[in-house]
N, C-alpha and C positions, 0 to 999 in steps of 0.2 A: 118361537121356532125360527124364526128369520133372522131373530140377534146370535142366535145360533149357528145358524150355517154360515151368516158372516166372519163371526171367530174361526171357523175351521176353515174358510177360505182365506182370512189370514196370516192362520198359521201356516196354509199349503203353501203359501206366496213366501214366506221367511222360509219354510224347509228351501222349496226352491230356487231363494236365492243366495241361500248358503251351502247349494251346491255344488260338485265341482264341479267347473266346465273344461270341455274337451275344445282350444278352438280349431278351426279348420285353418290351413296356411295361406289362406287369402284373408282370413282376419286376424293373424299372426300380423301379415306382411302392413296389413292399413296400420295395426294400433302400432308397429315398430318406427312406421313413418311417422306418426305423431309423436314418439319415444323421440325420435333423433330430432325435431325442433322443442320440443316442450316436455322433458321427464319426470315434471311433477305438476300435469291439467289440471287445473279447477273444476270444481264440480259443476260450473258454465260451461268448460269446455267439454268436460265429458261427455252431459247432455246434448250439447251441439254437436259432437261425434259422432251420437248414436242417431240423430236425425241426418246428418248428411251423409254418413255410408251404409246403403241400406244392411250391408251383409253382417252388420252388428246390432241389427234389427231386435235380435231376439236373443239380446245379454242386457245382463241390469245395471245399472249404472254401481251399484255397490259391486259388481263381480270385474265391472273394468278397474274400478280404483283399486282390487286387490292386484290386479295383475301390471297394475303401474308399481305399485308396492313390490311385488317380485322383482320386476325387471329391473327397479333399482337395486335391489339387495342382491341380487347376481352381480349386474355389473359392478361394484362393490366390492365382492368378494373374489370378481375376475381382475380388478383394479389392486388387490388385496394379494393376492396370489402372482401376477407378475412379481411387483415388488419383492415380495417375500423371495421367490425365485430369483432376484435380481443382485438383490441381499445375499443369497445364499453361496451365488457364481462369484460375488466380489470376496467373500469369506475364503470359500473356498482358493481360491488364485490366492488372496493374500497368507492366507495356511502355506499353501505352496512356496508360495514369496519366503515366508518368516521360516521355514524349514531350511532352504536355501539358506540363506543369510546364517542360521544358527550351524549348519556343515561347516560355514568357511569359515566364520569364529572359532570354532573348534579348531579347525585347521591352523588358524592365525593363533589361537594359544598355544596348538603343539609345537611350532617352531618357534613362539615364546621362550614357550618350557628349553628347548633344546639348547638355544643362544643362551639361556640363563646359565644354564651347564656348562655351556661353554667357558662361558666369561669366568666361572665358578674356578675351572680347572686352568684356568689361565691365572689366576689372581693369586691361587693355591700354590703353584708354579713359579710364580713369582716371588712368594715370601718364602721358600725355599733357599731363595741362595741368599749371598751374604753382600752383592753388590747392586749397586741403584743400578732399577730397570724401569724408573718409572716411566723416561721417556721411550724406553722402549716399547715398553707395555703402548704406550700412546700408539705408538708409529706401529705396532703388530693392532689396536686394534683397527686402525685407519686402513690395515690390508684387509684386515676382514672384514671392515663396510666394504671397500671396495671389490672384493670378493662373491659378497652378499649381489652388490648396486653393479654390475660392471658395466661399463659404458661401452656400447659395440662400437669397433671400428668398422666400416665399410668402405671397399675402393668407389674410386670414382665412378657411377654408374653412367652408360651412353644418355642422355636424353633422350634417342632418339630409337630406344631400343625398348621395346617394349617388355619383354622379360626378363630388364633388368628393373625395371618400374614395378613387373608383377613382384618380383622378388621384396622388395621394398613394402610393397601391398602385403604380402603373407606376412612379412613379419609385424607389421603396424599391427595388422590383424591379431597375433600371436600375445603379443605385449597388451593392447587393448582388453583383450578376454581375462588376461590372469589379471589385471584390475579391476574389473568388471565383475569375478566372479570369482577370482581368487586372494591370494593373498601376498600379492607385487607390492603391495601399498598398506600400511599400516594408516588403516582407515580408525577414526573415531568418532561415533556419534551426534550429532549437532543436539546442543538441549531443547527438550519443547518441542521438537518432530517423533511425535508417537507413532506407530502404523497402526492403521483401522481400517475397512471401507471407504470410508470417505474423509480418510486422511491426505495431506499429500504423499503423503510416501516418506520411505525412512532415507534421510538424509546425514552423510556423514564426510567430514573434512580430512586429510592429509595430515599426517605426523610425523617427525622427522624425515622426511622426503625432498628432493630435489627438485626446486618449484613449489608449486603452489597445486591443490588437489581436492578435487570435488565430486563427489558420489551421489547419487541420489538411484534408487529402485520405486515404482507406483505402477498402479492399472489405470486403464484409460478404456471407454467403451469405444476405441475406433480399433479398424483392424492394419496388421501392421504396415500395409505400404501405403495406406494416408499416413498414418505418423511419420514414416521415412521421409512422405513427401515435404510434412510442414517443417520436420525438424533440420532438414538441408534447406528449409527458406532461411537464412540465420536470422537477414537483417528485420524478418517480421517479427521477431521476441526476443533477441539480443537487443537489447536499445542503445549498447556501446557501438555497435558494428554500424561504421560508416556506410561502407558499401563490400560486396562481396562477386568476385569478378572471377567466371570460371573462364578460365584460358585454354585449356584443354582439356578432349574427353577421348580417354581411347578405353576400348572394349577389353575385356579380357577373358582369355580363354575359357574360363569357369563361369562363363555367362552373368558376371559380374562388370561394373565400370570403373576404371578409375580415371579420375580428375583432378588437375591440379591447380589451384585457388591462390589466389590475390584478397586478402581480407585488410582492413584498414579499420580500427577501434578507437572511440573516443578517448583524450584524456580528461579525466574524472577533474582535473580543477586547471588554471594556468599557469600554476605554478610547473609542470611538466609537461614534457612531449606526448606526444600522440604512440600508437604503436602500430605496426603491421608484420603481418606472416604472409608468406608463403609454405603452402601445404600439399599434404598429395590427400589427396579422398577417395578412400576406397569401399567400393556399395557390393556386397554379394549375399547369398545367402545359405546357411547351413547345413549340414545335412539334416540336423530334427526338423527344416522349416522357418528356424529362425533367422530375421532381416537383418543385417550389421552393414553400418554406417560408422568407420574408424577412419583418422584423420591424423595426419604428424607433420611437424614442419619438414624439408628438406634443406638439410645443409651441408655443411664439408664432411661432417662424422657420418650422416645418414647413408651419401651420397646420390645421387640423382643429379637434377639440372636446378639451381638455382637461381634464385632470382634478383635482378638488380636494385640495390638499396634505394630508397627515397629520400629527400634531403631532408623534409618536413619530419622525417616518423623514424624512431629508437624500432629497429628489429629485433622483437619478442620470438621466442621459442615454443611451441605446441609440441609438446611429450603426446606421446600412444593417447587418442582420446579418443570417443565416438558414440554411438548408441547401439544397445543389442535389445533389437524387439522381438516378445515370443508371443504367438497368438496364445492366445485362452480358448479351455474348451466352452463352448457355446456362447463365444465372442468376444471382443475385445484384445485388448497385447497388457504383456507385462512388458515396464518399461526400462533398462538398466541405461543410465548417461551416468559418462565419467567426461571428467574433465581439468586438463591437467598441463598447468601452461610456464613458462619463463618469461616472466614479466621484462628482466633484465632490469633488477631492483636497484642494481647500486648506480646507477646513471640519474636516479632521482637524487634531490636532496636529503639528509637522513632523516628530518623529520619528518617528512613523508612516506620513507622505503616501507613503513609497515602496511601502509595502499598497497603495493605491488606487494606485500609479502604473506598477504592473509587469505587463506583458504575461504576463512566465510565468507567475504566480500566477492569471492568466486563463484560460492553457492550460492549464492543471493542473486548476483548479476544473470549469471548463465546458468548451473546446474537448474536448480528449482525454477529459475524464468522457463525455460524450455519445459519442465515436470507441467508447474499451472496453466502453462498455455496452452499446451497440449486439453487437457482438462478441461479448460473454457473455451476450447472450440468444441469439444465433446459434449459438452451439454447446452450448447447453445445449438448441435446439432438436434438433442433429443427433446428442446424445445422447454428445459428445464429453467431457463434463464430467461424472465419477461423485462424488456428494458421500455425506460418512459421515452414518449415525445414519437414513439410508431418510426424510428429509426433501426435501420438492420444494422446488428453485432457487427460487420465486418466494416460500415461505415464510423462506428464506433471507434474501433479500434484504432482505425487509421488516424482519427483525431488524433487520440494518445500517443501514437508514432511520430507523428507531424509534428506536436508541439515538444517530443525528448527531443528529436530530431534538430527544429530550430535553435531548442535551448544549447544543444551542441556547437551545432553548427558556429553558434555565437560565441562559445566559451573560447573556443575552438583557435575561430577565424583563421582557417587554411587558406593563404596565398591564391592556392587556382579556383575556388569558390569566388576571389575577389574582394578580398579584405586587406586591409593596411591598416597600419597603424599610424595615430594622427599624434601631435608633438604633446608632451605634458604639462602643466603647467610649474613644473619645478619641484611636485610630491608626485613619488613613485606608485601608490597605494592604487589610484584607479587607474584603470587602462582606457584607452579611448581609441575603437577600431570601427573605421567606414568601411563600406562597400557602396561602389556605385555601380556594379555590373547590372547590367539590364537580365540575366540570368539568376538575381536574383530575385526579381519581379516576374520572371516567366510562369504564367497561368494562375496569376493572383487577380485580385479587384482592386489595385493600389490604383486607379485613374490612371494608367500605365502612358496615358499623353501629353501629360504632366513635365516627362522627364527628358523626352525627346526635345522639347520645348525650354524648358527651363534647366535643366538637369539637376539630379538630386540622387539620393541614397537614401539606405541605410547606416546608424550610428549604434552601436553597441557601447555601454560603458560597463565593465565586468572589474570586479574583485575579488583574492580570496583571501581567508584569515582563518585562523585556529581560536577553537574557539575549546573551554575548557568546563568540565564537570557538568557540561548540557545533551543528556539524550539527544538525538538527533529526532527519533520520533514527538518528543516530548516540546524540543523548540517549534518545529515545523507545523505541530499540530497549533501551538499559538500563535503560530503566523495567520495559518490556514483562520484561524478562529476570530483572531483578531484585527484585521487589519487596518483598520484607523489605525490600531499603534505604529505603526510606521510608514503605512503608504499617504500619498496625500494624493485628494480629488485632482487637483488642479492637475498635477502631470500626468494621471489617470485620464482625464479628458483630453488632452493635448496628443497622449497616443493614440484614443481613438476616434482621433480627427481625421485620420488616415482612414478610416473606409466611410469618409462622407465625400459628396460629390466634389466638393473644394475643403482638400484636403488641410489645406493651411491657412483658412479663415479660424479658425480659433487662434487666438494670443497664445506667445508664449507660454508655457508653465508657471508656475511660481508657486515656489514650494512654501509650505507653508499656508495652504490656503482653509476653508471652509469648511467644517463639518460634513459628515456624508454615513451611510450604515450600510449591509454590506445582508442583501438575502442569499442563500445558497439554495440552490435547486440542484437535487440529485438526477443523475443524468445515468451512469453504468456503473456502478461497483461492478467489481470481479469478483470469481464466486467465493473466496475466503478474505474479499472486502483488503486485502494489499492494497490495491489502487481502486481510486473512483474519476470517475469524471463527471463532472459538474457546470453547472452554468451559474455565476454569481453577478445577481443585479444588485449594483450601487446606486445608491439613493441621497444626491447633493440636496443640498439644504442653503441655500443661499441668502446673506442677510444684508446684502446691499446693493443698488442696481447694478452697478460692475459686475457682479459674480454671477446676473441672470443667465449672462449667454452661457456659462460653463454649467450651471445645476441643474442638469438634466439625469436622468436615468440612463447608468451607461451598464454593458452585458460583459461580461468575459467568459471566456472558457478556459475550466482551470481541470488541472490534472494534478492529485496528493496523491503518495504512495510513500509506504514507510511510517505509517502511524502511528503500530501495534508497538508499543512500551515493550512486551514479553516476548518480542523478537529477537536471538541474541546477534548484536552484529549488524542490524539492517542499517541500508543506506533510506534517507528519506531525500523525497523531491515535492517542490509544491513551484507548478510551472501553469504561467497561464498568459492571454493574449485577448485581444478586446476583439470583441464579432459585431456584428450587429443585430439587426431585430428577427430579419428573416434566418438568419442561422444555415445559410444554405452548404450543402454535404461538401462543394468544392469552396468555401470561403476560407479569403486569405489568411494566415497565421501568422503573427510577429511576436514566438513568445519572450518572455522574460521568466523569472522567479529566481527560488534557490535550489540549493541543492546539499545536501551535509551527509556528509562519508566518516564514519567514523573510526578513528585509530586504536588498535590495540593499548589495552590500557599500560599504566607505566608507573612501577611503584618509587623507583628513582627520583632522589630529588633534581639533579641538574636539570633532566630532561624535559622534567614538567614544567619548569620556567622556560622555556622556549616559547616564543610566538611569534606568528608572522605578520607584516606589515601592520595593519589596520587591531588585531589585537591586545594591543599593548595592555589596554587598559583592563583587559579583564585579570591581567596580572596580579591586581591586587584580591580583586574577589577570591583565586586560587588560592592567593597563597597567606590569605586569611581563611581560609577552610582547611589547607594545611593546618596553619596553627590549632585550629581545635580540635584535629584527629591525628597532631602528629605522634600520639602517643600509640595509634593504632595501626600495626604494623598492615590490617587490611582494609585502609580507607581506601573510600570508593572516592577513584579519581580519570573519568571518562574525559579522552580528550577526542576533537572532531572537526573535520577540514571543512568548512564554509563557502560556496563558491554562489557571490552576487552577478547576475549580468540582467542588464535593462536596454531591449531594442527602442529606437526613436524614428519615423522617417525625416526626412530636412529636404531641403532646399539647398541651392548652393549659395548660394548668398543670404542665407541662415544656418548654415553650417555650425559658426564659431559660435554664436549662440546659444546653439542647441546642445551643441558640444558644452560649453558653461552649463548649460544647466543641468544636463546630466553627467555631467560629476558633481556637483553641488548636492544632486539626490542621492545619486549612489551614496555615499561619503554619509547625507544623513539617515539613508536607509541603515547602515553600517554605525554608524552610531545609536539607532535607535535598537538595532539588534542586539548589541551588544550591551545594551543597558533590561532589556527585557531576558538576556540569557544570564547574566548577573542577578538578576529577581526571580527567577523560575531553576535556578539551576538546587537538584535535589541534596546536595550537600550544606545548602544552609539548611534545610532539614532535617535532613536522614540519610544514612552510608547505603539506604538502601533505594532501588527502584521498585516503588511497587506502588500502593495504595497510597492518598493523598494523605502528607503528612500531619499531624495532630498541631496546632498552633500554640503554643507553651508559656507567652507573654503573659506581666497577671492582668493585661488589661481582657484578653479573652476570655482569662478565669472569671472574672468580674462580670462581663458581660452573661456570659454564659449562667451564672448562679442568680443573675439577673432577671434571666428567661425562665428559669426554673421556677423562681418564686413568685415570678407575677401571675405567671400559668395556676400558681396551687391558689393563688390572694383570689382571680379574678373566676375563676372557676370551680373550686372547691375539689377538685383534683387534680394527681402530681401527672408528670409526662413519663416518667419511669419510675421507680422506686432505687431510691440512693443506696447505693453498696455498703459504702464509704464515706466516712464524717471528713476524709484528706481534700485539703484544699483544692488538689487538681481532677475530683473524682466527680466533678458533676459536670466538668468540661469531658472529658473521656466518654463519660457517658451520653451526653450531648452529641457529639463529636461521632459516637458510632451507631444512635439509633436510626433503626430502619426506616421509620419515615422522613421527608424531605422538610428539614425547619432552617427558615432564612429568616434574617431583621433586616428591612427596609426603613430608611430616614424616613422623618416627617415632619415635612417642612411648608410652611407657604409658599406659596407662588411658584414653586420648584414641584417636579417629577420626583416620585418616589424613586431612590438609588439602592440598590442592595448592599449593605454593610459585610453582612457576614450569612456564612451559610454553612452548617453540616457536610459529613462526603458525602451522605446522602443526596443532597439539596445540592450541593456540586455535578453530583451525577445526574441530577435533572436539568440544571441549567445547562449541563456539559463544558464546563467552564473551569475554572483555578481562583484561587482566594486572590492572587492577583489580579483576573481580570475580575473579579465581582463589581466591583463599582463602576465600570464600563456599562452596565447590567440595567433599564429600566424595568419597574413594575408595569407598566403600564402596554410593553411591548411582549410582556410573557404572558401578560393573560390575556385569553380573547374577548371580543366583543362583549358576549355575554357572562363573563366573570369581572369583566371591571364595572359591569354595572350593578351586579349584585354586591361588591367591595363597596362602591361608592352608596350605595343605598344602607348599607350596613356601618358606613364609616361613624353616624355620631353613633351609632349604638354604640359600637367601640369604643367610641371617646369615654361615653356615662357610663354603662357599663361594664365594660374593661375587657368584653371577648363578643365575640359572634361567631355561631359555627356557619360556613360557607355551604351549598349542595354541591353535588357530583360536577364535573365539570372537563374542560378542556383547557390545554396553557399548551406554550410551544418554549422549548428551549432556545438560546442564544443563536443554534445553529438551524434554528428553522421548523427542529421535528417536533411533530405532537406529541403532548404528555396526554393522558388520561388518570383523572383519579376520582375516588370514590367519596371524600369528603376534606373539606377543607378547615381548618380554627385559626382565626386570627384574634391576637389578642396586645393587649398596648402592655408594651414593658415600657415598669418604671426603676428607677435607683432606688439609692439609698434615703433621699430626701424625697422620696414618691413623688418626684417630678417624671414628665412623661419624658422616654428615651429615645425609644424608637416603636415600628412595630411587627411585629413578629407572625410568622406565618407556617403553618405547619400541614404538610399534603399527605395524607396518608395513602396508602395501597394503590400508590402512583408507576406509572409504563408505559413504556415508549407503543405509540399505535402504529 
């Protein structure tokens, strides 16, 4: 009877605890407090819940855990729901967007259609009669471009008149909008700019137009008079714009302002002058609501008040350009920048005028910079973007500003900053420019008592060269990757002798010195990863007491942008400057690197034999890749402007020294370049850019059928199944499987080197069949996989394979791999002597 009534008190106890409970909002409000420090308690804590607040006295510890179970599945599905909504509002705006855009196409083909008529009844007209009209024909249709393009004249406007200024303003304004949103401009496409949500927006360049022209439309979660705000900041996301000096501001009657500007932009190498405009900028707003920021040069055709030339800077021309922001319903703006300038191309050199003549290199610099930046302050506002080292986004930035800025400043070297030029040694190729202004040191940590005392500078040694058939992203990225190939420790350490207390106790340079290896620490990628900023610690290696005092661990801060291969057109940059340990927000920047702009390509043969100063030598590379694709009327032949420049501080009575030795670097940084773009350039390849090309020598056949067969000898199974009996068909196949299979030497008394490796296995080391042998084993795998290698090596030896467990490795660049199993196994030849040995990672990704 009692085992009885126990069971049915039991079971009362389960009905009742799989109850529902109703709670009161005083036990709503305690269990939510625990919600907001801990959303998933332990059944410790629960229980200790339920003892310390009494008013949860009388719930069961299984009825709180369902109700932590709910509260996360709400929140969840509240977390689920924004988004979704969030999703919906960027669809919808970019619906709107791509409607728009598909109106004015239509528009821009109807007056296609028309002109085509045109020309139709003209041509028809023409073969009518019986006498040549073909120059005629020319000169009628040159009226009717100019008919089409007319160039307004305007009298001279008062300066000092204000509604001759507005009038200037409306029509900027007028001109601006039918670019903007109409069809002024025979806009086309840029390839690889899709529109989506979380696109950047459809970007499209300038065709047959006057000047150079850049479109770009996107959404942005800010609303439109912060974007007014940042995008009249120029100089914070133009990286060309020296400085930007508003001279006047007068009001105008339509509760709008106009301004008119002083702007001064870098020039991209030294081989050319610098540029500046003067502009009028005009800010008002629409009747729908919408913000407009439009902008023109003034000059004698425009009319208005102009402005007096500079001696240093070639005066460019700004056409109608500006921004038109329209809010979104339930937040945000859509964003329309055009941008549409006169470079004043033909004051360049001609092998240079396609720099000043290329639309994309427009879009790149300005349209799109302005599009992503917008963007990345947008989601850095919504807390989307988590960066390392507990540093705020705008201290960031300013880094990356500071160090294009220097590398300018340097390329540069403008007179009133405080620069000269110091005498040559008899070869034109390097430049050699001091500054000893104390304004250059202003609010640095250069030991600034130094120089009052002893006096001393800054030295710049800068070059540029043409360099041929080398991706810009593609060299730059093996700079960034590799840097022993061409930098050397010793004048690495010599620059950053300069933020230790005695600046110039370390020795001279001398190139040529000591081995060293190069970690990179990720510091801010951008949020479509264009640029990162990074901190990279070099690791000297010194092997005689001389080189103690120098083999220390020294820091940089480096800035890459322009990496993406699939980019059409981008410029790439890899600029950086020695810090020190504390890394503090205001520490001083002296940077260096490179920078490569790339030129419209050129199917002409004269033109492709042109180079400048320093690359002579890649002459031959070219025009040995001519020869094997000269039958191919569409060989890929990318040519691209190079620009070296290397800051030093000195001493003045170390001057000529220092001076010696950076030219001695430059010159072998410049020759090591151009032996590494000679060996990476993708026309000894392939005509094409894309995926790493296939290696076709029969030594990699050999090797390759090498790997194959030892794999089936030592294990009793094959690595893929052979398609193909054809002699190149088991490297192809090699060559493309999914998992990651490298051959590392095996030698005494030496570190294992990696010989060869798959794209796969490329794409894990992140590397190039060129730098592979730069490549230890030893360095890619971690702690605990070189101990299970070396535990497993004689089985290898005797037995001929070992499979590896799960593990960790890092690629060349630092980042974790992860994969699920490893086989290592010893390839032998043809005489079953031991080869190398071979390694293979399966269902391997980056953590």
């Amino acid at each position: 009877m009692a085992l009885v009534m126990h069971k049915e008190k039991q079971n009362n106890n389960q009905m009742d605890s799989s109850k529902y409970v109703r709670y009161t909002p005083e036990q709503v409000e305690a269990l939510e407090r625990v919600y907001s420090e801990c959303p998933k308690p332990s059944s410790l804590r629960r229980q200790q819940l339920i003892r310390e607040c009494p008013i949860l006295s009388n719930i069961e510890p299984k009825q709180i855990k369902v109700w932590f179970q709910n509260r996360r599945c709400r929140e969840k599905q509240r977390k689920e729901s924004s988004r979704l909504t969030t999703v919906n509002r960027k669809l919808s705006a970019m619906n709107k967007l791509l409607m728009e855009e598909n109106d004015r196409l239509q528009k821009q083909v109807s007056h296609l259609v028309y002109e085509n008529g045109f020309m139709k009844n003209k041509l028809h007209s023409a073969s009518g009669t019986t006498t040549d009209t073909s120059c005629e024909s020319v000169v009628m249709n040159g009226q009717h471009q100019q008919q089409h393009n007319p160039t307004p004249q305007h009298p001279q406007r008062d300066a000092n008149n204000p509604a001759g200024l507005l009038a200037i303003a409306e029509e900027t304004l007028a001109e601006f909008l039918s670019k903007a949103t109409g069809t002024a401009v025979d806009w086309v496409q840029m390839i690889g700019m899709k529109p989506g949500p979380d696109s950047i927006g459809i970007v499209a360049v300038s065709r047959n137009t006057s000047g150079v022209a850049a479109r770009a439309c996107g959404l942005v979660s800010l609303e439109p008079t912060k974007v007014a705000e940042i995008l009249k900041d120029r100089p914070s996301w133009f990286r060309d714009c020296r400085c930007l000096d508003v001279l006047s501001i007068i009001p105008a009657g339509n509760g709008g302002t106009i301004e008119l500007l002083y702007m001064q932009i870098y020039a991209p190498t030294t081989l050319a002058a610098a540029r500046d405009f003067w502009t009028l900028r005009y800010t008002t707003t629409l009747e729908d609501g919408s913000l407009v920021v439009c902008e023109r040069s003034l000059t004698s055709s425009t009319g208005g008040p102009t402005g007096t030339p500079s001696p240093s800077f070639v005066r460019a021309e700004m056409l109608p350009s500006g921004f038109l922001i329209r809010p979104c319903e339930g937040g945000g703006s859509i964003i329309h920048i055009v941008d549409h300038v006169d470079l004043d191309a033909w004051s360049v050199p001609e092998v240079l005028r396609s720099l000043y003549e290329s639309s994309k290199i427009i879009a790149q610099k300005m349209t799109v910079a302005a599009l992503r930046h917008i963007r990345q302050i947008a989601q850095e506002a919504t807390g989307e973007i988590q960066y390392a080292g507990g540093r705020q986004p705008a201290v960031l930035r300013t880094f990356s500003q500071r160090l294009c800025r220097g590398f300018n400043d340097a390329v540069n070297g403008f007179a009133d900053d405080g620069w000269s030029l110091l005498g040559s040694d008899g070869a034109e190729d390097v430049t050699i420019a001091i500054n000893s202004s104390p304004n250059k040191f202003l609010g640095s940590q250069y030991n600034t008592s130094i120089f009052p005392s002893f006096g001393g500078g800054v030295l710049c040694a800068k070059a540029s060269m043409l360099l041929q058939s080398v991706p810009p992203a593609l060299l730059v990225r093996f700079l960034r990757e590799h840097r022993s190939e061409w930098a050397d420790y010793g004048v690495d350490a010599y620059s950053a002798a300069c933020l230790k207390a005695s600046p110039y106790a370390v020795p001279c340079a001398r190139p040529g010195g000591f081995p060293s290896s190069q970690v990179i620490l990720p510091l801010a990628p951008t949020v479509e990863n264009e640029e990162f900023l990074e901190v990279v610690r070099l690791e000297g290696h010194a092997y005689s007491p001389e080189d103690v005092a120098l083999a220390r661990d020294m820091f940089l801060l480096q800035m890459c942008s322009g990496v993406d291969e699939n980019a059409v057109g981008s410029c790439a940059q890899l600029v950086f400057a020695p810090i020190d340990e504390s890394f503090a927000d205001d520490a001083p920047l002296l940077p260096s690197g490179f920078h490569v702009i790339p030129l419209d390509a050129k199917t002409d043969g004269p033109a492709t034999n042109r180079t400048l100063d320093l690359a002579s030598t890649l002459e031959v590379g070219a025009s040995s890749a001519r020869r094997v694709n000269e039958g191919d009327a569409n060989s890929y032949n990318l040519r691209s402007v190079l620009t070296i420049a290397f800051q030093f501080t000195f001493e003045n009575h170390t001057r000529d020294s220092v001076a010696a030795m950076a030219r001695q670097y430059v010159r072998g940084v410049v020759s090591s370049v151009q032996r590494v773009a000679m060996a990476i350039a993708p026309s000894r390849l392939s005509s094409q850019i894309g995926p790493k090309a296939l290696p076709g020598s029969p030594e990699a056949q050999t090797l390759a059928r090498w790997i194959f067969q030892s794999y089936r000898i030592h294990t009793g199974a094959e690595i893929f199944r052979l398609e193909s009996p054809s002699g190149d068909a088991v490297l192809k196949q090699l060559w493309n499987h999914p998992d990651a299979i490298m051959c590392c030497s095996v030698k005494t008394n030496a570190s294992p080197v990696f010989t060869f490796a798959n794209q796969a296995g490329l794409d894990m080391l992140e590397t190039t069949l060129v730098a592979l042998q730069d490549i230890m084993l030893d360095k890619i795998l971690d702690e605990a996989g070189r101990k299970v290698l070396c535990s497993e090596f004689s089985k290898i030896m005797l037995q001929g394979f070992a499979f590896l467990p799960a593990g960790m490795c890092a690629s060349s660049m630092g980042r974790p791999v992860s994969y699920e199993q490893a086989v290592a196994w010893k390839v032998v030849n043809d005489e079953d002597s031991n080869h190398c040995l071979a390694l293979m990672f399966t269902n391997w990704s980056f953590v």
